[in-house]
C-alpha positions in Angstrom: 252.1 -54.4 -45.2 250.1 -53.2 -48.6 249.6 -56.5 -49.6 246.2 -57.8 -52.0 245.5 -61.3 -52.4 245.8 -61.5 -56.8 241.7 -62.4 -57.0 240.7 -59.5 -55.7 242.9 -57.4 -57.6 241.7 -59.0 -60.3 238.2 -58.2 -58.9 238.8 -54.7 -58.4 240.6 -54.0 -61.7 237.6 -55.7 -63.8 234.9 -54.4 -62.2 236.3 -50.7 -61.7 238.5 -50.3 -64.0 236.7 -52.9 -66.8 240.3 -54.3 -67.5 240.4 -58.0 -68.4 244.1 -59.2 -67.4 243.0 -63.0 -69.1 244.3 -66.4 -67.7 248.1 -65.3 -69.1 248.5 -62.3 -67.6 247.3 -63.5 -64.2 249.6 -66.3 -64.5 252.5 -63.5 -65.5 251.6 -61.6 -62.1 251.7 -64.4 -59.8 255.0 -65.9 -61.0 256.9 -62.8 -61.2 260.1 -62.2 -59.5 258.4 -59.5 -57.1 255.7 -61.5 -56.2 257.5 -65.0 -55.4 260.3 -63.0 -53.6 258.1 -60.5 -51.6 257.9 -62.4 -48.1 254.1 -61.3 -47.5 253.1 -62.3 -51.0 251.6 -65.6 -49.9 252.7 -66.6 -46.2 250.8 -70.3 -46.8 253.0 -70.7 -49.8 256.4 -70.3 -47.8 254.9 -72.5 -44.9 254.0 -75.2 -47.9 257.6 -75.1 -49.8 258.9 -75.5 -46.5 257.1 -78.4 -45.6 257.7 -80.1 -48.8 261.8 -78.7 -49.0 262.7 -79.5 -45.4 260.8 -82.3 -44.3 261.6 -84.8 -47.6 257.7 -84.6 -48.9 256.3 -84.7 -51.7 253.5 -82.7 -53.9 251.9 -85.7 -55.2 250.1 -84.2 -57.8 253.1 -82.2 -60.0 255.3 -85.2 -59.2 252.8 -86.8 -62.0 251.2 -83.6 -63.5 254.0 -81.2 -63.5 252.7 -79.3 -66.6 249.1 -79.2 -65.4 247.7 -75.9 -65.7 244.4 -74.3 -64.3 243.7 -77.4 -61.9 242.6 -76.2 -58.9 240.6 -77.6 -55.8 238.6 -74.7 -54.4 236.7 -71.8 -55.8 235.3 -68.6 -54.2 231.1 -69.1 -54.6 230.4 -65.8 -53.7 231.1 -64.9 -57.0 230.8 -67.8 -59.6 234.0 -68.5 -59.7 234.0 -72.1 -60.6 232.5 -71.7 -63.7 235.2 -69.3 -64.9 237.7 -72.1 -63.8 239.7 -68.5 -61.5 240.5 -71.2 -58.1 243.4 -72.2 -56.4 244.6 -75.6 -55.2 244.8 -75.5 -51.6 244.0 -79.5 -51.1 247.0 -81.4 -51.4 248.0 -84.7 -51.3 251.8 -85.1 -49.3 254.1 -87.9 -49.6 256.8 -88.7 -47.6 260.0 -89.1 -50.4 260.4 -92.5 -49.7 257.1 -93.3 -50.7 257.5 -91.3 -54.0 258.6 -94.5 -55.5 255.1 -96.4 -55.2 253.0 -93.3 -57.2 252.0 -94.7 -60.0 253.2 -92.4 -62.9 251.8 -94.0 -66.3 250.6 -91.5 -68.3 247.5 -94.8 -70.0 246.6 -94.5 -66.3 246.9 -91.1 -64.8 245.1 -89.3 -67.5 243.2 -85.9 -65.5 239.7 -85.5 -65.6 238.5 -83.6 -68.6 234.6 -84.9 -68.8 233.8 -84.0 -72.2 236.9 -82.1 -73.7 238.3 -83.8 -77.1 242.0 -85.4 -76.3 244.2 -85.8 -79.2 246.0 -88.9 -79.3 248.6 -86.7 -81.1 249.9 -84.1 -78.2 251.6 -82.1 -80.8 247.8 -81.6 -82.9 246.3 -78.9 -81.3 247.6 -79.1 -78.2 244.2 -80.9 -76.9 245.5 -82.6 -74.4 245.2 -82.9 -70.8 247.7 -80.5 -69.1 245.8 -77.6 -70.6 243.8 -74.6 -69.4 240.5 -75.6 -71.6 240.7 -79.8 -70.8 240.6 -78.0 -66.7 237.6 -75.6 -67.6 236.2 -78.9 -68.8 236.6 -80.9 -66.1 235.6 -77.9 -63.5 232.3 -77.2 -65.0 231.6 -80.8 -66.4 232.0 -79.5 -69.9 229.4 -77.0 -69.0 226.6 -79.0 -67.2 227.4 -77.3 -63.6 225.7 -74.2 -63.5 226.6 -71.3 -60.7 223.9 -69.5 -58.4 221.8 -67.0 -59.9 222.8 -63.3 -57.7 219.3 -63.0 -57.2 219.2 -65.6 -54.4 218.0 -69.4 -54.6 220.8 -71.0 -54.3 222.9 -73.4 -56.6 221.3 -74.7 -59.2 220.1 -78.3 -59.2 222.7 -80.8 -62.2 221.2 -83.2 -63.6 222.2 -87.0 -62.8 224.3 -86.8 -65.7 226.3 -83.9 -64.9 226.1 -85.7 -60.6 228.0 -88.9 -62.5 231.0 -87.2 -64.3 232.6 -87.2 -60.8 233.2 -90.7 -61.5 234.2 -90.5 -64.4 238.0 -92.2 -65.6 240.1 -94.6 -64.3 241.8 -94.5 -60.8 244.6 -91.7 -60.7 246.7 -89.5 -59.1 244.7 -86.3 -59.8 241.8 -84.5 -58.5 238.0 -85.5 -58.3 235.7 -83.0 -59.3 232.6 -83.2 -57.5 229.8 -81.2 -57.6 229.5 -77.6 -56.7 226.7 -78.3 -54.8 228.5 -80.4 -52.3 231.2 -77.9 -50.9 233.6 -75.0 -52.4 236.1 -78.0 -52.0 236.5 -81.0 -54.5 238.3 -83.8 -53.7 241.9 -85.2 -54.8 243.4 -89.0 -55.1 246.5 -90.6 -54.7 247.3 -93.8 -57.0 250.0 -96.5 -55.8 251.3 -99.6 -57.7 249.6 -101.9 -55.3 251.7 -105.0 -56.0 254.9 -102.9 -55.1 253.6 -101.7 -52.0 252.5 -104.4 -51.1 255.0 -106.7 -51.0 257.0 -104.4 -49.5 254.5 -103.5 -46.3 252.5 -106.2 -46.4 253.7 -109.5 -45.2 250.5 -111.2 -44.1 246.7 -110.7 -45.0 244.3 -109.1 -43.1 240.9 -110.1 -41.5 237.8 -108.8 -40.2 237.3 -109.9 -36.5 233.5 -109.1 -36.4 233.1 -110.0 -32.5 235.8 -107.6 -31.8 234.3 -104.9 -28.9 236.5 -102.0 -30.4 235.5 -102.9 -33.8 231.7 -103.1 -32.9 232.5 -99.6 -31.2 233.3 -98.0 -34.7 230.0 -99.2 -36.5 227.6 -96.3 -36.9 224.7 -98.7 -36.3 
């Protein structure tokens, strides 16, 4: 069928027809009615709703962030697009239901990486806080010290070790890790438990190192 992934639309409609559709109306297209309904819109959607609806799993990332916007986990190179914050979160983490219960959901801990973006303590001043579009650009483009390839060739450009440490940046959290666009299209994403719940619950007895275990010798890349 006539169907167009939305970024190249989006491509095609800024660059031939120099029309701007902006974050909002993107956002418009994507959830419309037509869209979600049309089976072809996005096969890997329906395969991923029906993971999550009829095998009892669960996004963990909107079970904690369900107002996130703009946080995505891959960006198309080819064209920049990470420094325009235009991706799509294809890496996810999936948790059986009846683990749900262990995700850590304070909000003190599971703040999203923002680098240098100024958080309100107030949610209602400004609406600086971490659920939106701009604290995602942030965190994407580590507040603007990522820079993207120059379309004459070279490459990526080197970030300084400044920019390289914002990836470890924050407490532990259920979220996403945004390395540097230097090391893949791809970023990373975590999943945070309450440890003493689990715990207790699958963990009985301690473990131990054997060191003179043969199969454990066989893993060691020495």
């Amino acid at each position: 069928e006539n169907v167009i992934p939305l970024d190249i639309l989006y491509e095609v409609m800024s660059k031939i027809a120099s029309v701007d559709w902006g974050t909002s109306t993107l956002e418009q297209i994507a959830n419309s009615e037509d869209v979600l309904s049309h089976p072809s819109s996005s096969p890997t959607i329906g395969w991923l709703i029906d993971v999550i609806e009829n095998n009892n799993m669960v996004d963990a990332f909107r079970f904690v962030h369900p107002n996130a916007k703009g946080r995505f986990t891959c960006w198309n190179q080819r064209t920049n697009a990470r420094f325009e914050n235009m991706g799509t979160r294809i890496d996810y983490t999936l948790v059986d239901k009846s683990i749900a219960k262990y995700i850590n959901k304070d909000e003190d801990c599971n703040k999203l990486r923002c680098c240098n973006y100024p958080i309100n303590k107030d949610k209602d001043t400004n609406n600086k806080s971490h659920n939106t579009d701009e604290a995602a650009f942030h965190a994407a483009t580590a507040s603007g010290q990522f820079q993207g390839a120059a379309y004459h060739g070279g490459g990526i450009a080197d970030a300084s070790t400044a920019a390289l440490e914002t990836q470890f940046l924050g407490d532990p959290h259920t979220g996403i890790i945004y390395t540097p666009p230097s090391y893949s299209d791809h970023i990373a994403v975590s999943l945070f438990l309450n440890h003493d719940d689990w715990h207790k619950q699958h963990f009985s007895t301690s473990l131990a190192l054997d060191v003179k275990c043969p199969y454990t010798k066989k893993t060691q890349p020495h």
